[in-house]
N, C-alpha and C positions, 0 to 999 in steps of 0.2 A: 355484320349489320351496324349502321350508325346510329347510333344514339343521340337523342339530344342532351341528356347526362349520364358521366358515370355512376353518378349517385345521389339520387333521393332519400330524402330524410323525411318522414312524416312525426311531425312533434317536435317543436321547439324550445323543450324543456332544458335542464341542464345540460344530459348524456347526448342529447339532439344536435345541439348547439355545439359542443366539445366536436364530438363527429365531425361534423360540416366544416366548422372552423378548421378542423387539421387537414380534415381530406381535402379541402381546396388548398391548404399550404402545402399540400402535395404537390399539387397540381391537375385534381381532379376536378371535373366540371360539375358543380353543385349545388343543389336546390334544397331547400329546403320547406316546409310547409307546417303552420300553424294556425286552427281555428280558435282557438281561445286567446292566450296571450303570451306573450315571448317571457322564458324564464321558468314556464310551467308550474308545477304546485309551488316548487322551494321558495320563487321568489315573490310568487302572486297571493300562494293561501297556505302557505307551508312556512316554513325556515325564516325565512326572512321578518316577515310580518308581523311573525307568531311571537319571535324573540322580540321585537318590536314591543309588544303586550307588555311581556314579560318583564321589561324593564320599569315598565311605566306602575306594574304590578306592585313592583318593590317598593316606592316611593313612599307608600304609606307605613311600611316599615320603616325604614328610616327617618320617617318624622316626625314616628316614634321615639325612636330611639335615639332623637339626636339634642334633650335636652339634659342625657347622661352625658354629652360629653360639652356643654357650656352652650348648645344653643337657644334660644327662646326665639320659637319660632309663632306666628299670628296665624286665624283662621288658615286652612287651605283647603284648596275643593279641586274637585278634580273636574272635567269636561271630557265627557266619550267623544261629544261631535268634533272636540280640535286633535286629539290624539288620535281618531282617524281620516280627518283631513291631512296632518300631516306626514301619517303613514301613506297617503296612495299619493302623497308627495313624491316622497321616498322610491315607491315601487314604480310610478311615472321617471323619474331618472334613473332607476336600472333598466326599463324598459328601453330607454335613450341607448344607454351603456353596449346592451345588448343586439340592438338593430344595429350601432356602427360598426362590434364586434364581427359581425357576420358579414355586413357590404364592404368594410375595411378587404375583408379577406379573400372576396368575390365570391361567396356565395350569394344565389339568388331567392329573396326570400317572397314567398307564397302566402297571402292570407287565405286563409279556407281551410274547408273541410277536405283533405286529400282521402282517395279513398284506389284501392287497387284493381284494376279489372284482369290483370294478369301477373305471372312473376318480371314481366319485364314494362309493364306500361300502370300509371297514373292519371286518374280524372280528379282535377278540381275547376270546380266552377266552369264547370262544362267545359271545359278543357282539357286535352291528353296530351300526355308525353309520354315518352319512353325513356326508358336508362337503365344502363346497365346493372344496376347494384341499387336494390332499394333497404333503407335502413330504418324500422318500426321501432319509433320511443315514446310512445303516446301516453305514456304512465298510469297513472292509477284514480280510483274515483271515490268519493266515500261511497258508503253500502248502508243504507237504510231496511233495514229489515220490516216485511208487510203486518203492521200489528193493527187491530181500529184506532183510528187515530192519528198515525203514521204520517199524514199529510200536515198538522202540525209542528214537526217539531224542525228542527235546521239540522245542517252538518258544520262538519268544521270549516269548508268553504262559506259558509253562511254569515260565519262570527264576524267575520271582517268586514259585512258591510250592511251591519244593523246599523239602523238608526239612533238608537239609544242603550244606554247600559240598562240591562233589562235588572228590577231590584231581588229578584228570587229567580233561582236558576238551578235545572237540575241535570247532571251530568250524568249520561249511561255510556258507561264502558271502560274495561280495567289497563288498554294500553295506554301505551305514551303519550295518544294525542287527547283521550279522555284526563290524564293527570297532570297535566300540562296544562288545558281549557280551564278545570276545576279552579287550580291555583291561580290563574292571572285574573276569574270571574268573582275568585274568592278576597285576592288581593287587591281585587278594584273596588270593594263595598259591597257586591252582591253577597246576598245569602244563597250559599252554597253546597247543592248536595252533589256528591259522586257518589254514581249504585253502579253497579258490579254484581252479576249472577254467577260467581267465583271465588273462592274461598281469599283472594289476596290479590292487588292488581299486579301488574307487570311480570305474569308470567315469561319465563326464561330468564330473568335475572334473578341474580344470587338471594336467597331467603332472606340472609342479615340485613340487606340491601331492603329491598321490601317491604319488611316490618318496621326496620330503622324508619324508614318516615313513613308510614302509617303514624307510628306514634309521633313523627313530628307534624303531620299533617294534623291529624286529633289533636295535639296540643296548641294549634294556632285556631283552631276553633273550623275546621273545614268538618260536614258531616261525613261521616263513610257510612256505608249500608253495602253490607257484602250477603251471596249467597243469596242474593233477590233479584227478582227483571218484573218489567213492565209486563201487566196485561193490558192494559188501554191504555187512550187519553182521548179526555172531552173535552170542549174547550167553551165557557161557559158566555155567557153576553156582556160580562164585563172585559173579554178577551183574557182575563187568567187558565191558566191549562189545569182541570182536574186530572193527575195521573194516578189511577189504579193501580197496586202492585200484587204479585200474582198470590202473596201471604195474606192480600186483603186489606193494608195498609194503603190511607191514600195523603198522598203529597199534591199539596194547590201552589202552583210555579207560575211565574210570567215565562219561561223561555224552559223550551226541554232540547239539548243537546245532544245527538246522538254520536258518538264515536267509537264504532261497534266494527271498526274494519272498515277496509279498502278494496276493491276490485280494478280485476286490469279494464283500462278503456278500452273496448274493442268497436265498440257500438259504430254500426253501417261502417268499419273498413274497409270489406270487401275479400273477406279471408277464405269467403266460398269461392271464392276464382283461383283461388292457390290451392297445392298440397298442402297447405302449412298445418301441423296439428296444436292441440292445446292439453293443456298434462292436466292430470283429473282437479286440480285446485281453479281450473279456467289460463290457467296463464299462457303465454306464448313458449311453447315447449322448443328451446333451443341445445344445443351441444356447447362444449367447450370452448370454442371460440367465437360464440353468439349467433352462429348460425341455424336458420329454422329447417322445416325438413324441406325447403324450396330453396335450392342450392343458391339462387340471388336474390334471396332476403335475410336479413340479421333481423336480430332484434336487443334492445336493451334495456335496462331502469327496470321501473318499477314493472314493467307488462311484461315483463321476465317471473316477477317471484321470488326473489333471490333474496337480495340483503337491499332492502328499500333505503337507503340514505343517499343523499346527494352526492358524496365524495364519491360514492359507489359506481353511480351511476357517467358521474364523469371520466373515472378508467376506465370504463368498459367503453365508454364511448372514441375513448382514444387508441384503444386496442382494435375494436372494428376500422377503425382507421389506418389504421397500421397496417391490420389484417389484409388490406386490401387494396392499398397502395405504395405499402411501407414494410413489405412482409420481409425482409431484414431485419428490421428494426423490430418486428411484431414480441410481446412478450405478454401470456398471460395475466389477468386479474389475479394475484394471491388476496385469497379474504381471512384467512386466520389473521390472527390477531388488529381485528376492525375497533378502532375505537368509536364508542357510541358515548350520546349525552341524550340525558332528558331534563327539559328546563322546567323540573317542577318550582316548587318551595318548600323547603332547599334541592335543591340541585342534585342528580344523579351522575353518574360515570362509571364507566367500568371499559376494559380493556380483557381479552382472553377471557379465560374459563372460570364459572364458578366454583364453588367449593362443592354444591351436588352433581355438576358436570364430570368430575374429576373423582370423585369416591365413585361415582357409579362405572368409572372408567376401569376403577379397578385399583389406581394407582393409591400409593400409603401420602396424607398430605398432610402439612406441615400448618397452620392458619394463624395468621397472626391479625387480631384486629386490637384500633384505638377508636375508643370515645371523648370527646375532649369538648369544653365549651371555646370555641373560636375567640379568637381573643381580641376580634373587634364587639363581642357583647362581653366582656367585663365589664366595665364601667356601666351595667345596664342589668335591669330586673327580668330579663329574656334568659330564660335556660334553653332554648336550643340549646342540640350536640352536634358534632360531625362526626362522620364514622365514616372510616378508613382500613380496607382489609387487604391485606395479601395471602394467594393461595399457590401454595411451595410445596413441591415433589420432592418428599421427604427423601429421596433417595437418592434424585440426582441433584438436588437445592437450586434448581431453576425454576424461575416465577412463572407462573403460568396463570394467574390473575390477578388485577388490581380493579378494587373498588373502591368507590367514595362516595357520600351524601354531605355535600356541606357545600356553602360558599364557594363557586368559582371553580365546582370540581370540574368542568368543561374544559377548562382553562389549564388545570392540571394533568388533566390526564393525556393529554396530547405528547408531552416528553415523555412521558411512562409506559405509551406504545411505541414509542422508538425502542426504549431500554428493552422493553419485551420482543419487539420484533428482532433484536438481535441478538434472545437468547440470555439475556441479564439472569445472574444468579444470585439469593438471598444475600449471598455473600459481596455482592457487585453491590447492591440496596449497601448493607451493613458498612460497606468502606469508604459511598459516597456520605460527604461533607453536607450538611444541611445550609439551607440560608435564613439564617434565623434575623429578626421572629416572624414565622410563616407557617400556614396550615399544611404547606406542600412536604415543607423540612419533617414529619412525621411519617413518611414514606420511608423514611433512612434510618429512621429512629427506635422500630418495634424490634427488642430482640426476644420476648420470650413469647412461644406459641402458646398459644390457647389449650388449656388441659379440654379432652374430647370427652 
């Protein structure tokens, strides 16, 4: 049968985009289709943006802290309305970036809602096609949970195109994207709570890690409230939001942010016209090589499940590509040893295994952490610490975690999963040369483990 593509791509997000681009440098004939906007979360409401914040978050710290080192600086004020005008500056020319990316490469790209009527044909915009090999990346969506009130509060796609810094603001929810929001809403002036109906946020990261800024987030003055969740929210005539909490406590906010999880985007796909199934968390239930139980469809990113980061989702999207026009070349996703960042204040990172992932494995471990005040606040009445931990198989003296909370640990731990992905041992740490004076040089530095 002829086609009129090899291959459809529905979602123009990261892994969407990687796809399409390499399978037409194959030489395959490729469409691709996006109803929202090119670049998907990472570059629209996600990654890009968010660090965007983040940067702008800091500023007040350092204007701080910069008349410890000779400056005398005059009034300064901030503006939400020019910091997000020239954010969707920003994300208007990656959007540029991204459209030549894909016409460069001769894929054809589709605005709309594409949706599937079979495994082998696509409608958008009252239009079909067929092709051969269709490719599902339509990613993930925040998840509002149904409480009174609910209609209220924003998500984290939300933040980025308020109109104003809102001055009291209350965060619910203990992942990354909840401590992340908290700290750039906190570090741009708003009065800021983060709750959590959870003994600590960021479960699956290392305990020390965790606590470590807890207390550095408490000591910069952000509220925590753990082990509590919302029963209501009213929203009163002056437009402030009264939030109920379910101990009885009530918090009066202008802005309540929910960031309580993600779901995969399925919505009117068309997933009842396929065999395709979905594994009991909703997600698009695929096999080891991305394929769904409908032998021409893939799938990838976030509407997988998997390891939701953007790097992520760009291998996998080059592996379907491979898979299916390049299968010579094709080679597995490996996700051990995935380095992850979260851009609180301060900064998280970690690469490989915790210190409870690894006791509970079984294995005898080795833990070496440092605390140290960074030594760009000497000169300054600031006690932040950073903390820096490695987690060592006491048996065989190969690293099997690195953590850090401080300054710039994004930026760090990026060589520190190479070392690990190839297997680096304490001893490989101990005979590497430091580059002093550096927070990173404290990697190489720790020789005595921690009495357990």
């Amino acid at each position: 049968m002829a086609y009129d593509f090899d291959l459809y791509v529905i979602g123009a997000g990261s892994g969407g985009i990687r796809a399409a681009r390499f399978a037409a440098g194959f030489g395959a004939r490729v469409a691709i289709a996006e109803s929202h906007y090119l670049g998907g979360t990472c570059v629209n409401v996600g990654c890009i943006p968010k660090k965007l914040l983040v940067y702008s978050a800091y500023f007040a710290e350092y204007f701080e802290l910069a008349s410890s080192f000779g400056w005398s600086l005059d009034e300064v004020n901030f503006n939400w309305a020019t910091l997000i005008t020239n954010k969707n500056r920003e994300i208007n020319r990656l959007h540029g970036i991204y459209r030549n990316l894909l016409t460069n490469s001769g894929v054809i790209l589709h605005k709309g809602h594409a949706r599937l009527m079979n495994p082998h044909q696509v409608e958008l915009n009252g239009k079909l096609f067929t092709t051969k090999h269709i490719l599902i990346a339509t990613g993930s969506w925040p998840n509002i949970p149904r409480i009174p009130g609910c209609e209220y509060v924003i998500n984290s796609n939300d933040v980025f195109f308020l109109k104003e810094l809102p001055k009291r603001v209350l965060v619910v929810g203990g992942g990354y994207i909840a401590v992340e929001f908290a700290g750039i809403f906190h570090g741009l002036g708003a009065q800021t709570t983060l709750l959590y109906r959870g003994d600590l946020f960021l479960r699956g990261f290392d305990n020390s890690v965790c606590m470590h800024l807890r207390e550095e987030l408490t000591r910069r003055g952000l509220d925590l409230k753990f082990n509590v969740d919302v029963e209501r929210i009213n929203k009163q005539a002056n437009g402030s939001l009264v939030t109920t909490l379910k101990d009885g406590r009530i918090l009066e906010v202008d802005c309540v942010l929910y960031a309580t999880g993600r779901r995969p985007m399925l919505d009117n796909l068309g997933l009842e016209n396929t065999s395709i199934k979905l594994d009991q968390r909703g997600f698009v239930q695929v096999d080891n090589m991305y394929q769904t139980t409908e032998t021409s469809i893939s799938a990838i990113g976030d509407v997988i499940g998997r390891v939701q980061l953007t790097p992520v989702a760009l291998a996998e999207g080059m592996a379907v590509a491979r898979r299916l026009f390049r299968p010579k070349q094709y080679r597995p996703v490996n996700y051990a040893m995935i380095p992850t960042v979260i851009f609180s204040q301060p900064n998280i990172s970690a690469v490989g295994q915790t210190e409870e992932e690894v006791k509970n494995s079984g294995h005898k471990v080795h833990i070496f952490e440092s605390r140290f005040r960074p030594m760009n606040l000497t000169l300054t009445n600031c006690q932040e610490k950073t903390l820096m931990k490695l987690v060592v198989n006491a048996d065989t003296d190969k690293v099997l975690g690195c953590h850090m909370v401080g300054p710039n640990a994004g930026e760090i731990i990026q060589g520190l999963a190479i070392a690990l992905k190839s297997g680096a041992t304490k001893q490989h740490f101990d005979e590497t040369i430091g580059v002093h004076p550096t927070a990173a040089e404290e990697f190489v530095t720790m020789r005595t483990p921690m009495v357990a």
